[in-house]
N, C-alpha and C positions, 0 to 999 in steps of 0.2 A: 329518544325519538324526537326528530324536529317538529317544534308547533307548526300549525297552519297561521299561514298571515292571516289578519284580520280584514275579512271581506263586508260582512254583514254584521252592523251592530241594532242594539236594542236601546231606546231611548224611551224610559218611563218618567213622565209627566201627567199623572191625573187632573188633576185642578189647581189652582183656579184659573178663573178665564186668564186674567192680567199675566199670572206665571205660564199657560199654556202659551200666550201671545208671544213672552219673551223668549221663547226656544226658538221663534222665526227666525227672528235675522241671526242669530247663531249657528243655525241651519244652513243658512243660505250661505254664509261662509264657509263651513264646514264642506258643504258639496263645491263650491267653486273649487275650496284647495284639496280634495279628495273626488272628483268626480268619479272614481272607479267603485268607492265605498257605496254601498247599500244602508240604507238607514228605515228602520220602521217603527213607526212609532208607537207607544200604548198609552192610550189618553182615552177620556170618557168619548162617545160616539157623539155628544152634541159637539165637539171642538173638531171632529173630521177637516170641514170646511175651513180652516185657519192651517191646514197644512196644503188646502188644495193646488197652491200654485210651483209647490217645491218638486222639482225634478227630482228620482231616485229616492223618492220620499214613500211610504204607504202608510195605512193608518191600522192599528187593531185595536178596538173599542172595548174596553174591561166592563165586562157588565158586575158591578161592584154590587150591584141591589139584587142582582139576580143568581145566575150560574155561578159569576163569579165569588160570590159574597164569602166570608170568613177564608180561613186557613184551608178548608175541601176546598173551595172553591177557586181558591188563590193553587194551588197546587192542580188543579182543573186547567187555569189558564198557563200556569208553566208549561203543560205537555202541551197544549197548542202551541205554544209559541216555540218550546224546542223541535217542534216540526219545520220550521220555518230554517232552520240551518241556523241558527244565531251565534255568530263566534264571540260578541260581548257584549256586554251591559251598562249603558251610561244611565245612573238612577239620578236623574236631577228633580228629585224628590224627595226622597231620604224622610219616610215616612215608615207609618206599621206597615201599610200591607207592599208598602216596595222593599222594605227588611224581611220581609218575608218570602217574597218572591228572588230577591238576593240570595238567601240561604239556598234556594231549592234551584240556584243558576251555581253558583258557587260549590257546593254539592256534588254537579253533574261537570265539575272541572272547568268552565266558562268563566273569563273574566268579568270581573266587575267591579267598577268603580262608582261613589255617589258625592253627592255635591259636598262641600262642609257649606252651610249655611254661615257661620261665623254667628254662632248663638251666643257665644260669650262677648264678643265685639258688639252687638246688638244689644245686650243685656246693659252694658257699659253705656249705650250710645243715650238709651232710655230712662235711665233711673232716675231719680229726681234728687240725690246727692251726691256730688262727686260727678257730676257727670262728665263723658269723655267726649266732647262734641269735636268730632271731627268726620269726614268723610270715609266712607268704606267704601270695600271693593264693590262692586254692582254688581246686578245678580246673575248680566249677561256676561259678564270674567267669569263668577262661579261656577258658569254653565260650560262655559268657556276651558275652564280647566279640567273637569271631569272630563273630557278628550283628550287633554295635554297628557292626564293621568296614563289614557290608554294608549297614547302610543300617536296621539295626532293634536300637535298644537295650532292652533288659529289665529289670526291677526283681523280681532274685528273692526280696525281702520280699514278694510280692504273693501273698495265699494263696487257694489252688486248692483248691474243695471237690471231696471225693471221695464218689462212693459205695461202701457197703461191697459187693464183689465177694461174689457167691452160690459158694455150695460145688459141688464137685460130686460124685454120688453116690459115685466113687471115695474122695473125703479122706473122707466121713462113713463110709464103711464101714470105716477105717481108723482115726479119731478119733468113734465116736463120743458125742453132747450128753451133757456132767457136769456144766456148769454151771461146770466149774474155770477158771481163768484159762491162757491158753497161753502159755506160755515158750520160743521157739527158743532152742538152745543150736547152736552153729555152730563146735564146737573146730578147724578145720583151715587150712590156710592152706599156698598156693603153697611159701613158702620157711619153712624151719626158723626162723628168727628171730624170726619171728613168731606160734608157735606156743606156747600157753599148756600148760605137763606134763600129759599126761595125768592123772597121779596128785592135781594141783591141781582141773582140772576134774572130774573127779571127786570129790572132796570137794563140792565148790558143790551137782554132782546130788545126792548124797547127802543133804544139809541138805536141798534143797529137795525133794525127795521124800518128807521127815519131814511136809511141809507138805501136808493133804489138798486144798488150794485151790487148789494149782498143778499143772497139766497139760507135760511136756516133752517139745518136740518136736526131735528130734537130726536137725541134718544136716549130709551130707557125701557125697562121692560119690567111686568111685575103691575098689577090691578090699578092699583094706585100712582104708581108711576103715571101709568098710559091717562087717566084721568086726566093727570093736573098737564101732560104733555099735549094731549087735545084740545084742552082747554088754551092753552098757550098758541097752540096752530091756527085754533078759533080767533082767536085776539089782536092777533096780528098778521098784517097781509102778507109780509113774506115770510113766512113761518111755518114750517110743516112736521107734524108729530110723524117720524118714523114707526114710531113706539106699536109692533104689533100685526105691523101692515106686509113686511114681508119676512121671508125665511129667512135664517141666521146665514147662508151663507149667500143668497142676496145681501144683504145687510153690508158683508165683509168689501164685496163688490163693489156697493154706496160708498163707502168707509174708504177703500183703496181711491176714489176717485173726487175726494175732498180737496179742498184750495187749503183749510185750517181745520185743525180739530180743537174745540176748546171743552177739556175734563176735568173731572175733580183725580186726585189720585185712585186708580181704576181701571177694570180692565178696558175701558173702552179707549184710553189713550194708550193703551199699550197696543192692543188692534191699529191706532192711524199710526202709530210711532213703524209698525213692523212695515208698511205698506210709502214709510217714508213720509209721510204728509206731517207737517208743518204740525207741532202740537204743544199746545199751551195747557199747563197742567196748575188748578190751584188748590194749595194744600191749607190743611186746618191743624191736629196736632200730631199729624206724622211731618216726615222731612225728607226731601233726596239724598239726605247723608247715608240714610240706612239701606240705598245700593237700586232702590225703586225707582229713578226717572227713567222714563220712557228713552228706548235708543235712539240714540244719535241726536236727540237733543239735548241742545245749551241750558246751564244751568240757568240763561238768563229768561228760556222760557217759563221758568217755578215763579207763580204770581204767589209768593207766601205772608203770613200773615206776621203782626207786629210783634218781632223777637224781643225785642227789650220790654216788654209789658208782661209776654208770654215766653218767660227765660226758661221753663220744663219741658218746652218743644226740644226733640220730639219725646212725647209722654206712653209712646208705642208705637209697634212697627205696622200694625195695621190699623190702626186708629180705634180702637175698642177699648181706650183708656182715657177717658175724660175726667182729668184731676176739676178739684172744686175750685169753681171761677174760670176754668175754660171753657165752658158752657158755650160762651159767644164769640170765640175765639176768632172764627172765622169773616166776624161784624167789622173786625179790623184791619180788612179787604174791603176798600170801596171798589164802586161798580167802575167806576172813572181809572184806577188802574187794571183793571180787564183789559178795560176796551181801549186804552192806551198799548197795552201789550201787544192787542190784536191789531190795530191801526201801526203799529211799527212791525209787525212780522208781515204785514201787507206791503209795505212799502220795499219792503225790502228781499218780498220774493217773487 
């Protein structure tokens, strides 16, 4: 009996924000050189809005704490979802409950294919002897290839024009028209190691607050965060804590409509990188080898810290390994190369 083409596929992504971000522009080539394919995707329901602008795109929200939780639960959302017609499974996740949700697609005769992470190339890149330091695939090729797997290769040189996403009245009563150029600044980051000194970033705002041409926009999210971001908004006059003030896909909105985005490695430059905007990412003891820069940016936007001092970089892939005496790793980023990075990606875009 001949298969059915493959019309409608299934794309499981739960977290994290940074990796939910990176399936965009993989997306959006995937639909340019497939427009006829159907794609939906299963991702926690706060990340909805980070699919919002993809044509032929839908979202189903895994309630992982709730109905969906454990193996019932996971087998719960398989029958939902094999209502939906799903002829395949791209698991660019390759976790417990996507091996499990695998089995019970795989099972009912559905293809399915999921990412190789390249955990041993990873393991090689990190170790602290012997180390293999060279550049790996990224994560949007990995992504990349779980398609090629199924029957549809991608070329993500292929550039996707975008329109610029409208405001909405909430960011303009918040921001609003000066005519100044927008600067996301984005100082926070999951683990400590990746986390640029306060007291450095702050300098950078400060310089760049001297400059009446530039508008900053501070984000970050989390009690403590929002504190020290207020405080920062409070302190300087062109300075505005995002942190809190609107919905997450407002937020994405802001994010799309940025001059520069400057991050630590994190999800929030994975957000301006998918929307195309200009983003400068500075690392502590991870590295862009292990397949994390932001797309479509140059290596020479990685503001990273002092290799020959700190020769263990990178000491992990998410930064939750701080060997003794990387402590301040980060110290060894002055604020003067920041803001040199960002005064040359101005001039030149």
């Amino acid at each position: 009996m001949q298969k059915h083409p493959i019309k409608h596929i299934l794309v499981i992504r739960l977290s994290a924000m940074g990796d939910v971000a990176m399936t965009v522009p993989v997306l959006e080539r995937f639909i340019e050189t497939y427009p006829e394919i159907r794609i939906t995707v299963l991702t926690r329901a706060f990340f909805t809005p980070i699919f919002s602008e993809l044509r032929n795109v839908s979202v189903v929200a895994a309630d992982v704490k709730g109905k969906h939780k454990g193996v019932v639960g996971l087998y719960r959302l398989f029958l939902e979802l094999k209502k939906l017609n799903i002829d395949a499974v791209a698991d660019l996740h390759n976790v417990l409950r996507s091996n499990i949700l695998k089995r019970f697609f795989a099972f009912s005769g559905i293809k399915v294919f999921q990412i190789d992470k390249g955990r041993a190339e990873k393991k090689a890149l990190t170790r602290i002897k012997n180390k293999d330091f060279k550049p790996l695939k990224t994560t949007h090729q990995r992504y990349a290839d779980v398609f090629k797997y199924l029957g549809f290769p991608i070329d993500l040189s292929i550039t996707v024009k975008r329109e610029r996403i409208k405001l909405t009245p909430q960011i303009s009563e918040i921001l609003p028209e000066t005519g100044q150029k927008w600067i996301g600044i984005a100082p926070f980051a999951q683990h400590q190691g990746k986390i640029y000194p306060l007291e450095r970033i702050e300098e950078v705002i400060a310089a760049l607050d001297k400059e009446s041409r530039f508008q900053l926009l501070l984000f970050g999210g989390g009690k403590k965060e929002k504190d020290i971001l207020n405080n920062l908004g409070q302190k300087y006059k062109n300075a505005v804590s995002i942190a809190g003030k609107l919905r997450f896909s407002e937020e994405l909105k802001l994010i799309a409509n940025l001059d520069m985005m400057v991050s630590m490695d994190s999800g929030n430059a994975h957000l301006a990188a998918m929307f195309g905007v200009p983003t400068i990412t500075i690392w502590g003891v991870t590295h862009p080898y292990a397949g994390f820069m932001p797309f479509g940016q140059p290596l020479s936007n990685a503001v990273l810290p002092d290799l020959v001092t700190y020769d263990q970089i990178p000491t992990s892939i998410y930064g939750n390994k701080v060997p003794e005496g990387y402590e301040k790793v980060m110290y060894s980023i002055t604020a003067e190369q920041v803001l040199q990075k960002i005064y040359t990606i101005e001039k030149n875009t």
